[in-house]
N, C-alpha and C positions, 0 to 999 in steps of 0.2 A: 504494500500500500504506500503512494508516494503522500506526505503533507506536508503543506507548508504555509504560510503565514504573508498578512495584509501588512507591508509596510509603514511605518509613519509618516505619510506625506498629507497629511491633513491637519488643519488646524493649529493652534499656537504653538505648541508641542513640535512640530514639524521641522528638520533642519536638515543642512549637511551631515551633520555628527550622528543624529538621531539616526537617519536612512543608513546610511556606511555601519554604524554599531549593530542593528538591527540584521541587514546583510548580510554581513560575516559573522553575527552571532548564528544564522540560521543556517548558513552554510557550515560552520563549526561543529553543530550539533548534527549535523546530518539533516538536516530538513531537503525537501526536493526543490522545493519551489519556495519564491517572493514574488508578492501581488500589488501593483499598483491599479486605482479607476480613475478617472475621469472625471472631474465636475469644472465645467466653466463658470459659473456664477450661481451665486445665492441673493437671489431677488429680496428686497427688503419685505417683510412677512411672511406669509405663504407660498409655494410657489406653486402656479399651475398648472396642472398636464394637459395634455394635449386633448383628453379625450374633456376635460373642465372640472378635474376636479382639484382641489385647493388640498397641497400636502407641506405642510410642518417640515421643515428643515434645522439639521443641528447647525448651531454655528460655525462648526468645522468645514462644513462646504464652504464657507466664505473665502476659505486661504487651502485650497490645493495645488503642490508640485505638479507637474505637467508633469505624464505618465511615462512619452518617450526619453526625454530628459532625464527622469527620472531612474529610468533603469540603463540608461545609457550612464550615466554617473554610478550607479553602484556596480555596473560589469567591471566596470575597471579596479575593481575592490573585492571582486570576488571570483572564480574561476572556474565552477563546477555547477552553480544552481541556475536552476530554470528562471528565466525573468518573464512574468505574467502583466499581463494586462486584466481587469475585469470589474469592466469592460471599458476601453474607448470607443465612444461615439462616431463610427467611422463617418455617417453620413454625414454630419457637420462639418468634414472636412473633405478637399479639393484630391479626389483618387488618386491622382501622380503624386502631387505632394504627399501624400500619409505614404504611402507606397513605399517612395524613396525614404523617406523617414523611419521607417520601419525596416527596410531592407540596409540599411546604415549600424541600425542598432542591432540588429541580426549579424550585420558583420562585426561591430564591434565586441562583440560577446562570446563569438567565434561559433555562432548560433545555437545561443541559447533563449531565443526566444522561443513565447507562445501568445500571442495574439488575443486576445478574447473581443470581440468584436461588437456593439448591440446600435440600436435606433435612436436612444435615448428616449426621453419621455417629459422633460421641461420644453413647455412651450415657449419658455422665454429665452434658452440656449438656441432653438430654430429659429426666433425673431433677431433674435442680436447676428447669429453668422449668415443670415440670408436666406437660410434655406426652407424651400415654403414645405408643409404637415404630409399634405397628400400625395399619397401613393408613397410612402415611405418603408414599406414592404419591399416595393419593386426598387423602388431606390435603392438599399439596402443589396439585395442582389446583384444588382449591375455592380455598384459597388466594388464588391468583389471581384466580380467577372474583369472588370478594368484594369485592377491592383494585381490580378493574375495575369493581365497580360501584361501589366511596364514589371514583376516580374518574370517572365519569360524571356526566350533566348532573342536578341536584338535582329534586325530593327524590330521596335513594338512597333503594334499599331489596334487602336480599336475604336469602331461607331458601334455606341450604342442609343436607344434614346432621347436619353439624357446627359451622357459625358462622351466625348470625343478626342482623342489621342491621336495626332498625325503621325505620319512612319517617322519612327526617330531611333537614336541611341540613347537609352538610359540606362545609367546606374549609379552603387553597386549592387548587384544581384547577391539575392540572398544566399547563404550559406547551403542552404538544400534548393536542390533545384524543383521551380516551379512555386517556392516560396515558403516561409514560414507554417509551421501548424497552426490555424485556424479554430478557435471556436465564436460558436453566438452565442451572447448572450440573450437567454430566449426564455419565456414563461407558458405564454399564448399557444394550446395546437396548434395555431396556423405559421407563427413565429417557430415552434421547434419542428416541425414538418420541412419549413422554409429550407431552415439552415441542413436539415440531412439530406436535402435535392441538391445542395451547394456543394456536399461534400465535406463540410466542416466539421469540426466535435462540436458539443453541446456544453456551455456552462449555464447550469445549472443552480438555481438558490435552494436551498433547502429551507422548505416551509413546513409539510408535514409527510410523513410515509406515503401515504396514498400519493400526493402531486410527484412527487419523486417517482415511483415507481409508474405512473401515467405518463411522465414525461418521457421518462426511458422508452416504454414500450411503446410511443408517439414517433420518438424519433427512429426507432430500431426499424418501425414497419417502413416509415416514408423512405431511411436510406435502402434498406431491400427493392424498393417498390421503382425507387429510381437507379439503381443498377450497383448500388456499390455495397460492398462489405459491411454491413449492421458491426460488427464488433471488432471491424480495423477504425474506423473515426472516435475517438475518443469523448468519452463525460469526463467534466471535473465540479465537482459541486462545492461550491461556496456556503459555508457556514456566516452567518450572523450574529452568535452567541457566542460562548468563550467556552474554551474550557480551563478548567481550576483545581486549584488545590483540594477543596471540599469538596463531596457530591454536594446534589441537589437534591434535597427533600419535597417530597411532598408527589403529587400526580401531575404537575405541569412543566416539567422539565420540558426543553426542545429536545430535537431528536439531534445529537452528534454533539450537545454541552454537557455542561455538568462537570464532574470529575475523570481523573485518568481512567478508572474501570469501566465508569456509566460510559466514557466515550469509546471506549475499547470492544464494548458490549455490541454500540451501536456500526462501529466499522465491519463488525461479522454482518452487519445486516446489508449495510452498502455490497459488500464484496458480489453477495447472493445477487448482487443486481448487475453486478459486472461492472460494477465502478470501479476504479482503484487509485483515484487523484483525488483530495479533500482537504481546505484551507480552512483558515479560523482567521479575524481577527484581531489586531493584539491591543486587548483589553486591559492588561495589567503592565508595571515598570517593568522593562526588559527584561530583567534578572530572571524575575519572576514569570515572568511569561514563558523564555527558552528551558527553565528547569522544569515545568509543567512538560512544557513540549516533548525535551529530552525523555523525561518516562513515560509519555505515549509513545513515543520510537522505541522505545526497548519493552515496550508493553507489544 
C-alpha cells in the first residue's frame, strides 16, 4: 500500500522551510507520495459554485503556494517521492502552457510526477481567469486531448473545438513518453465515467464506503467499456481526516481516521477494492504527524 501526505502550502503556517521539512520528512520515513491543490482565490465570504450554491471557506484558501512551483521547489530536496497534485484546475488554465509547465516539472524531478487533474467548482476562479461554466465537461476532455498532444513526439499539432495548436516544436517532453500519469479528480458518475474514457486514474475523496466502492465500480465499467485495462489506470483516494495518536471513540469515526489500528483496519478494506494509493492530510506539528505516519508504515 503506497501513502502519503498533503503538504503545507496553505495558509499562515505555509513557507519555504515548512514545505522542504515536510518533504524530506516524508521521504525519510518512507512515505510514497507529497500532495499539493490548487486554490486561486478566496472570495470575501462565501464562495459560490457554479451550480449556486454558497460554501464557507477556511481562511487558508486565502494564501496558497502555487502547486507547480511548488513541487518543482521540493524535487530539488528530495529524490525518490512521488510529487502529487490534487487537484489542479487544469481548465482554468491555457493547455500549452500547463503542458509545458508540467512537463518541466516532470523533468525536473526526473519524473516523478503525478498529475491529478479536476474542473474546479468556484465560480468566481472561472470569472476572474476568463473562462466561461459551460460545457466544462467537454472542456475538460479536450483539455487533455491537447496537453497529450504538445506532449507527444514533435512537430505537435492539434484542432480541436475549442483550443488550437499550430505544427510546432515544443518542449521538454516528459520523462515517460506520451506524458505524465494522469488522474481526475472526479465525484459525479458522469465526471468519473468521463475520466476512465480519457484513460486517466481516478482521485478519489473518501466520503463514505458505499460512494467509494460506486465510484470504483463507475469507473472500472466505463474504462472496460471504452477499450482499456479497468485495473492498469490507477485510484488514489484522498483522505480528509487525520489520522492520530488516539482512536476515535464513539460510532462516527470516518472511514481511513482515527488511530494507527482503526486506520490499518480500514486499508484491509481499500485493498478489497483494489486500491493501493491513500493520502491524509497533515493535521498535527510535523513531529507528530510523520511519527503517526511512521507506525502506519510499519503497521
Amino acid at each position: 500500500m503506497k501513502l502519503g501526505l498533503v503538504l503545507p502550502s496553505s495558509g499562515s503556517e505555509a513557507s519555504p522551510e515548512a514545505l522542504v521539512a515536510a518533504a524530506e520528512g516524508a521521504e525519510r520515513i518512507g512515505l510514497a507520495s507529497v500532495w499539493t491543490f490548487e486554490r486561486l482565490m478566496r472570495p470575501v465570504g462565501a464562495a459560490t459554485s457554479i451550480e449556486g450554491y454558497d460554501n464557507p471557506l477556511p481562511d487558508s484558501y486565502g494564501r496558497v503556494f502555487d502547486p507547480v512551483e511548488t513541487l518543482a521547489y521540493v524535487a530539488a530536496r528530495t529524490s525518490t517521492i512521488t510529487l502529487g497534485t490534487s487537484v489542479l484546475d487544469s481548465v482554468l488554465h491555457n493547455p500549452l502552457v500547463l503542458a509545458r509547465r508540467l512537463a518541466t516539472l516532470d523533468q525536473l524531478s526526473g519524473g516523478r510526477l503525478l498529475a491529478g487533474l479536476g474542473v474546479g467548482w468556484m465560480a468566481a476562479e472561472y470569472e476572474a481567469t476568463g473562462v466561461p461554466t459551460a460545457g466544462r465537461g467537454a472542456r475538460f476532455g479536450e483539455h487533455v486531448e491537447a496537453m497529450r498532444a504538445v506532449w507527444g513526439p514533435d512537430p505537435v499539432e492539434f484542432t480541436g473545438k475549442l483550443y488550437r495548436i499550430a505544427k510546432s516544436l515544443t518542449g521538454p517532453k516528459p520523462v515517460r513518453p506520451g506524458g505524465p500519469a494522469l488522474l481526475a479528480g472526479a465525484m459525479a458518475p458522469a465526471a468519473i465515467a468521463r475520466a476512465a474514457r480519457l484513460g486517466m486514474g481516478l482521485n478519489s475523496i473518501m466520503m463514505t464506503w458505499e460512494m467509494l466502492a460506486d465510484a470504483v465500480s463507475t469507473f472500472r465499467a466505463a474504462a472496460e467499456q471504452a477499450g482499456h485495462e479497468p485495473d492498469a489506470l490507477p485510484i488514489v483516494v484522498r483522505v480528509n481526516g487525520a489520522v492520530t495518536s488516539a482512536p476515535t471513540e464513539g460510532g462516527e469515526r470516518e472511514p481511513l481516521t482515527g488511530s494507527v489500528d482503526q486506520v490499518l483496519q480500514d486499508l484491509e478494506r481499500v485493498r478489497t477494492l483494489g486500491i493501493d494509493h491513500v493520502f491524509w492530510p497533515q493535521t498535527a506539528p510535523l513531529g507528530e504527524q510523520l511519527s503517526v505516519m511512521t507506525d502506519l508504515i510499519a503497521g
